[in-house]
N, C-alpha and C positions, 0 to 999 in steps of 0.2 A: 177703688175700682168701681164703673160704673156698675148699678146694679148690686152694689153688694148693700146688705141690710148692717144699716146704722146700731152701733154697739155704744154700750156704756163704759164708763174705764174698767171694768172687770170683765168685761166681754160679752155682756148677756143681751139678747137682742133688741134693739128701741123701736116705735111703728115707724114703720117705713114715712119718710119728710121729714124725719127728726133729723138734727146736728148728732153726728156720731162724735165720738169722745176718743175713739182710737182711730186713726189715720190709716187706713187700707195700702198695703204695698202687694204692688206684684210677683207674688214668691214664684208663680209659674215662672214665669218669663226668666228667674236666676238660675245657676246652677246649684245641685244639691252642697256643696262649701259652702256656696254663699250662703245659702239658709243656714246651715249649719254653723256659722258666725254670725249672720244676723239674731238667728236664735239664742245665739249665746249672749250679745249684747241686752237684748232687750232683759235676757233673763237675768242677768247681772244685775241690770236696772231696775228689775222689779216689777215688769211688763211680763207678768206669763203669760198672758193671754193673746202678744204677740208672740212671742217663744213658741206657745206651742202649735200657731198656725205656719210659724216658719220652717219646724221640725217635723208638723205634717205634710206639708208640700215635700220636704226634705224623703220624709219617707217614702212617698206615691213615687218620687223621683227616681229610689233607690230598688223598687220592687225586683226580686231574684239577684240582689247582689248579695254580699257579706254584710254589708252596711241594712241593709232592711232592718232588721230589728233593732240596732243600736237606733238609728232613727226615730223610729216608734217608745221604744224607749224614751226617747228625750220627749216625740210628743204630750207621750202621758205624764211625764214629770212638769211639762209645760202646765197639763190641762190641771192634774195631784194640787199643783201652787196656785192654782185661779180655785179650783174648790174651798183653798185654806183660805183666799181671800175674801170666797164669798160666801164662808161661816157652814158649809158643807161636809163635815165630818168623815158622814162615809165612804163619798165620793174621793175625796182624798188620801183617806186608808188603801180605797178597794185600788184605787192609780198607781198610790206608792207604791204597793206591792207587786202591780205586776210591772212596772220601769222598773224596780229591785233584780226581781227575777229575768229580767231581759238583762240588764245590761252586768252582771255576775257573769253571762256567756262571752262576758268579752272581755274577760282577764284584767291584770294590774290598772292599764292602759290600754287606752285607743284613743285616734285620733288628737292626742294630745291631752285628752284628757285623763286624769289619775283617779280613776273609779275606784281602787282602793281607799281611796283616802274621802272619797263623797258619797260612797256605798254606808259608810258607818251615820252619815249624819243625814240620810235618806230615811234609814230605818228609824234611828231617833225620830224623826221626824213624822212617820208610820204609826209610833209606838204614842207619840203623842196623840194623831187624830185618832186613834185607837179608843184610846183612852176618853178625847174628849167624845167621839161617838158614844163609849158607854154611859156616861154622865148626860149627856144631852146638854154640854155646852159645844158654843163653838169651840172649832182648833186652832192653839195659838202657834205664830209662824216662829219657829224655833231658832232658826239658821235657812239659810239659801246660800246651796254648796256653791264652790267656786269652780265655774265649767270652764 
């Protein structure tokens, strides 16, 4: 997008003339599914740092619906995974914890998704940057649930 500031593959921002490293799409312009698939792809892939601009859009999209916090939820799980990548401990704890606590209000399931079953290896995954926050190493990426 024009005007947007050039990012490295983990999404941190480059001086503006640089070659960015992540490809800019227009999440305005989709509807909130589409972000909400597009987000699920990239995060599949192991692109959080598109995930979780897609599931931001996703969210602003969703404001005063039922979907608002699942949304935001998945942003901060997006953003929780770009902090494990870029060796940020707490940032990743403090993320996990509250995508945990958001998307816990939305039962078994939603939207296709089986939170019970990616709620367990979120926390693991909490209890790890947890951990390596107290140690002062980075957090190692445990799993990346299946969305």
């Amino acid at each position: 997008m024009p005007g947007e500031r050039p990012r490295d593959a983990l999404g941190r921002p480059l001086p503006h003339g640089a070659a960015s490293a992540i490809p800019f799409e227009d999440y305005a312009a989709q509807a909130p599914e589409q972000n909400f698939d597009r987000g699920r792809a990239h995060f599949a892939a192991g692109r959080f740092f598109p995930a979780h601009e897609a599931w931001e859009e996703a969210w602003r999209q969703a404001r005063g619906t039922q979907d608002e916090a699942f949304f935001q939820a998945l942003a901060q799980l997006g953003a929780a995974y770009t902090h494990i990548q870029r060796g940020n401990a707490h940032g990743a704890r403090a993320l996990l914890g509250r995508a945990i606590n958001r998307l816990r209000a939305y039962g078994p399931r939603h939207r296709g998704v089986a939170l019970d079953a990616i709620l367990s290896v979120l926390e693991a995954q909490m209890e790890a940057a947890a951990d390596a926050e107290r140690t002062g190493v980075p957090p190692a990426l445990l799993a990346v649930p299946s969305l």
